[in-house]
C-alpha positions as CSV (number, residue, x, y, z in Angstrom):
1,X,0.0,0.0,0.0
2,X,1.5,3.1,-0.6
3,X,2.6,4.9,2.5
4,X,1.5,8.4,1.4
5,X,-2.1,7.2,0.6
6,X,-3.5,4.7,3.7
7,X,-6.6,3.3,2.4
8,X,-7.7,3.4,6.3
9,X,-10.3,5.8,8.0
10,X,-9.2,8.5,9.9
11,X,-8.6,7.8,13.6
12,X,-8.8,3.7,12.7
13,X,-5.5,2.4,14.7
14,X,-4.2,2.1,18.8
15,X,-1.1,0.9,17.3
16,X,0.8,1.2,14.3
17,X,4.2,-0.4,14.0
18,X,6.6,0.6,10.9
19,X,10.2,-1.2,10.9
20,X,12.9,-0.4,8.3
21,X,10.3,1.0,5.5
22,X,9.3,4.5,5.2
23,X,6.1,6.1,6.2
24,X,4.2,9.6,5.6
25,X,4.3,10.9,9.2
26,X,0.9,13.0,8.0
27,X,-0.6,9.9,7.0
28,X,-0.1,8.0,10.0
29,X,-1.5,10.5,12.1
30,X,-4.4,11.0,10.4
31,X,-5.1,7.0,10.6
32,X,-3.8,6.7,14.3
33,X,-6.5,7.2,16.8
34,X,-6.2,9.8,19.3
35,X,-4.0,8.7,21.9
36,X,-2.9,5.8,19.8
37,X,1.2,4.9,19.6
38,X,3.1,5.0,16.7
39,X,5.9,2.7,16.7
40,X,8.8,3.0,14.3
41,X,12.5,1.3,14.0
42,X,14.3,3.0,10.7
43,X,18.2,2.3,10.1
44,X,20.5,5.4,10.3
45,X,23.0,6.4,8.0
46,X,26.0,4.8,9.8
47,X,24.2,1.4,9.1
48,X,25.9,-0.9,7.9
49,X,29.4,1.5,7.7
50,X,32.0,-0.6,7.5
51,X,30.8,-2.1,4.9
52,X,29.9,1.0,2.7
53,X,33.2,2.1,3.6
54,X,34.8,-0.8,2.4
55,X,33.0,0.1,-1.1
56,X,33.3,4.1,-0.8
57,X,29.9,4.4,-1.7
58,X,26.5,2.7,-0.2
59,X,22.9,4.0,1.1
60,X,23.0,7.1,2.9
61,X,27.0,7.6,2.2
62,X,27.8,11.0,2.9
63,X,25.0,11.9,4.3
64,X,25.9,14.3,7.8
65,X,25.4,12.2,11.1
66,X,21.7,12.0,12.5
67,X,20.3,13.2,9.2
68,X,18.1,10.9,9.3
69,X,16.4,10.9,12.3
70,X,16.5,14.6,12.2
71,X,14.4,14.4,9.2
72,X,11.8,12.1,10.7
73,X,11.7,13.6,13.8
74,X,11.1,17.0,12.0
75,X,8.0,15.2,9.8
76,X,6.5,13.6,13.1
77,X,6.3,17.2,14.7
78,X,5.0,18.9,11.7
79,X,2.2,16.2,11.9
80,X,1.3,16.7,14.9
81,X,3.1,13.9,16.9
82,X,4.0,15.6,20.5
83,X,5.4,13.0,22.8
84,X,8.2,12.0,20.6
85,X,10.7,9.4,22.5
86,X,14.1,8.6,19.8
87,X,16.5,5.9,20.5
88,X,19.9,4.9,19.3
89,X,21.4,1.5,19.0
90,X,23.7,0.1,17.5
91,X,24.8,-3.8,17.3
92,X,27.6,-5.3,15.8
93,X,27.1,-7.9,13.1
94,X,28.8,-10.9,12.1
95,X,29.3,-13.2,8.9
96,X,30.0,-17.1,9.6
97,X,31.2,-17.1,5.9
98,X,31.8,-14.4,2.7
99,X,29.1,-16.3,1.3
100,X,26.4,-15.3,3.8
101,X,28.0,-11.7,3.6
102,X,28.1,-11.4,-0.1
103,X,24.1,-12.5,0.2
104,X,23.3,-9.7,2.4
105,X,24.4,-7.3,0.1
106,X,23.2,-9.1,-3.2
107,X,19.8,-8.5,-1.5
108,X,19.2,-5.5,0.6
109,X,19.6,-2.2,-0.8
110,X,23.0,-1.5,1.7
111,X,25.3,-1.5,-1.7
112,X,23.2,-0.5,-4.5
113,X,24.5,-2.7,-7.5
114,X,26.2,-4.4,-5.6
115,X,28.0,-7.7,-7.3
116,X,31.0,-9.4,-6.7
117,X,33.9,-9.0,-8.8
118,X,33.8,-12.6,-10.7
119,X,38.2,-14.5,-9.7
């Protein structure tokens, strides 16, 4: 469904949930009933930066820190969010193999394009 255009009633959720996709702050206050929760888990630009920095290049590279979250912070407010709580965390991630790495970034948009140099 596209994010910008919820084919919900106004006021229709307690709850809405949104992890690592991106959503129309406006929308999801118009759907979210009053004193409903709006839940969201989005990736910053430092995911993932070893890797894009392995590459030079990579989703969100160059982009300042907190850029980001800035942003969507920002569009909450302008939509009328007020109690707005932000959290960081970070984890580390491990590969057992290159294979199970060089799947990761054949199918998530981390490396866009991203293909291994054929030996």
């Amino acid at each position: 469904m596209d994010a910008e255009r919820l084919a919900f009633p106004d006021d229709h959720f307690n709850i809405i949930s949104c992890r690592h996709s991106p959503f129309h702050a406006a929308e999801v206050a118009r759907v979210l009933a009053p004193g409903g929760v709006f839940l969201t888990q989005q990736v910053s630009e430092s995911d993932k930066y070893s890797v894009k920095a392995a590459f030079g290049r990579g989703q969100s590279w160059g982009a300042p820190h907190d850029s980001l979250q800035q942003q969507y912070l920002s569009e909450l407010t302008a939509a009328g969010f007020t109690n707005i709580q932000s959290l960081n965390f970070s984890a580390r991630e491990y590969y057992e193999t290159p294979e199970d790495l060089i799947f990761l970034l054949k199918h998530t948009p981390i490396i866009p394009d991203f293909s291994p140099k054929k030996a």
